[in-house]
N, C-alpha and C positions, 0 to 999 in steps of 0.2 A: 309351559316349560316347568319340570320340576326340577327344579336345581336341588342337590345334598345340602345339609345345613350342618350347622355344630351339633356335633354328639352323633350324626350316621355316621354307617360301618360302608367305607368305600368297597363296592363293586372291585373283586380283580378286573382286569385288563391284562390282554396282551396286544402289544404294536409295535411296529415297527420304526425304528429310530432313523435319522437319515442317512446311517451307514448301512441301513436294514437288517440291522441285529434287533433282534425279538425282545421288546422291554414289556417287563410282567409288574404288576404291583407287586407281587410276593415277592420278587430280587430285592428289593427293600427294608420285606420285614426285620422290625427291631431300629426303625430308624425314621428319626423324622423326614418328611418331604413338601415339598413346595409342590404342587401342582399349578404353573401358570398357563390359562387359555389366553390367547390371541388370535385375533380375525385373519392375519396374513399378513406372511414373510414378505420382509424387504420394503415395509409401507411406513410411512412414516411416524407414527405411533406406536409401532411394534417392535420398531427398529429403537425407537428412544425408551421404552421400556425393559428390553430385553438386553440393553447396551448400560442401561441403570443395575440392572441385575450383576452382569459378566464386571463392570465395575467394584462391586460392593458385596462378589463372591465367595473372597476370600472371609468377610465379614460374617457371610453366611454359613459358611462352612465350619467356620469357629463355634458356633452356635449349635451345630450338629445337625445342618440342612442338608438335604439332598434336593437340588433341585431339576423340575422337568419342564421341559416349554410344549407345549400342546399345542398343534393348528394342522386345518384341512389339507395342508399345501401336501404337496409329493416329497417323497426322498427327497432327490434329485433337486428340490427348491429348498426344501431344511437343509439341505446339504450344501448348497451353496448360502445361502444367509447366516449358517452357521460360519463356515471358513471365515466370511466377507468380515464379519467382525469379531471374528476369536472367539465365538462362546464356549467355557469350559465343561458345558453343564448337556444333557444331549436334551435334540428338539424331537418329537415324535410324531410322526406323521399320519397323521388320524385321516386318511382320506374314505374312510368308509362311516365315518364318525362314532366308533365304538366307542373310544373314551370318553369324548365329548357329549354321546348321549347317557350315558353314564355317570356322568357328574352332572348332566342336565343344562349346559349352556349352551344351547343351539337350540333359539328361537326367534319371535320378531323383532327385527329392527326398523329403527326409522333414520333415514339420513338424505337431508335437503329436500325433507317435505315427501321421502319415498318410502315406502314398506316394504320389507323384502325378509328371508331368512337368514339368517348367521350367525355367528360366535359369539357370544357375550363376553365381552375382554373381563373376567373374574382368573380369582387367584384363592386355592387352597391349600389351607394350613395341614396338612395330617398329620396325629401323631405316631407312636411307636407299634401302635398297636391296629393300624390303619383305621382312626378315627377320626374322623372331619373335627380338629380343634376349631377353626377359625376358619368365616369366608370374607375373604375382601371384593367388596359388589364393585364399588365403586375407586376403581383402579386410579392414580397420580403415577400416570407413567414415566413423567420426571424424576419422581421420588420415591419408586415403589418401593426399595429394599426396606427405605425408613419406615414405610407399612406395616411391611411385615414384621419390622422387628421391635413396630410399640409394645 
C-alpha cells in the first residue's frame, strides 16, 4: 500500500458523485479540501464519523474547507446515506477504486482474526495548491472534525 504523505502533489481524479455529476480535483483548485476515505455507507462507523463531520461543517467551512467523503459504495448507496443523514458535503463514489488507489488506501485488513482487502478509514488535508498538508492515519470517528482542526 502506498499511501501519499505530507508534501505529494495529489493525482487529479475524476468520479462520480452520488448524483453522478463528475467531481475532478481540479473543480477545486485554489481551495483547501478534506478528502475523507471510509470503508462503507450506512455502517456504523462511517455513519458516526461522517455525522461528526456534517455536524461540525459549518465549522469547517469557516476555516475555508471543502470537504469529500470517498468510498467504494454505488451512487445509488452514497445517495441514499447521503439524504438518510443530511450530508452537506458530496460523497463520491469510487466503485472502480480510482481515487482510492490514488491516494493509496486500499489494502490489507484484519478483522476478527480475518484478512481481507479494503479501505483504510484515513483522512486528507490538502492544500490550495493540491498538496497533501496532513494525513490523519488514525481516524477518532467520534471526534474527527476536532482532528482535523488541531
Amino acid at each position: 500500500m502506498k499511501t501519499l504523505k505530507q508534501g505529494d502533489i495529489v493525482p487529479d481524479f475524476s468520479v462520480n458523485d452520488e448524483q453522478g455529476n463528475l467531481i475532478s480535483l481540479s473543480d477545486f483548485k485554489g481551495k483547501k479540501i478534506i478528502v475523507f476515505f471510509y470503508p462503507k455507507a450506512n455502517t456504523p462507523g462511517c455513519t458516526v464519523e461522517a455525522c461528526n463531520l456534517r455536524d461540525n461543517y459549518e465549522v469547517l467551512k469557516a476555516q475555508g474547507y471543502v470537504l469529500l467523503g470517498v468510498s467504494a459504495d454505488s451512487e445509488k448507496k452514497q445517495a441514499n446515506f447521503k439524504s438518510k443523514y443530511e450530508f452537506p458535503f458530496p460523497l463520491l463514489a469510487d466503485e472502480d477504486k480510482t481515487v482510492i488507489n490514488a491516494f493509496g488506501v486500499w489494502g490489507p485488513k484484519k478483522f476478527m482474526g480475518k484478512e481481507y482487502e479494503g479501505i483504510h478509514r484515513m483522512t486528507f488535508i490538502i492544500d490550495e495548491n493540491g498538496v497533501v498538508e496532513r494525513v490523519i492515519e488514525k481516524v477518532n470517528t467520534k471526534d474527527h472534525a476536532a482532528q482535523i482542526l488541531e
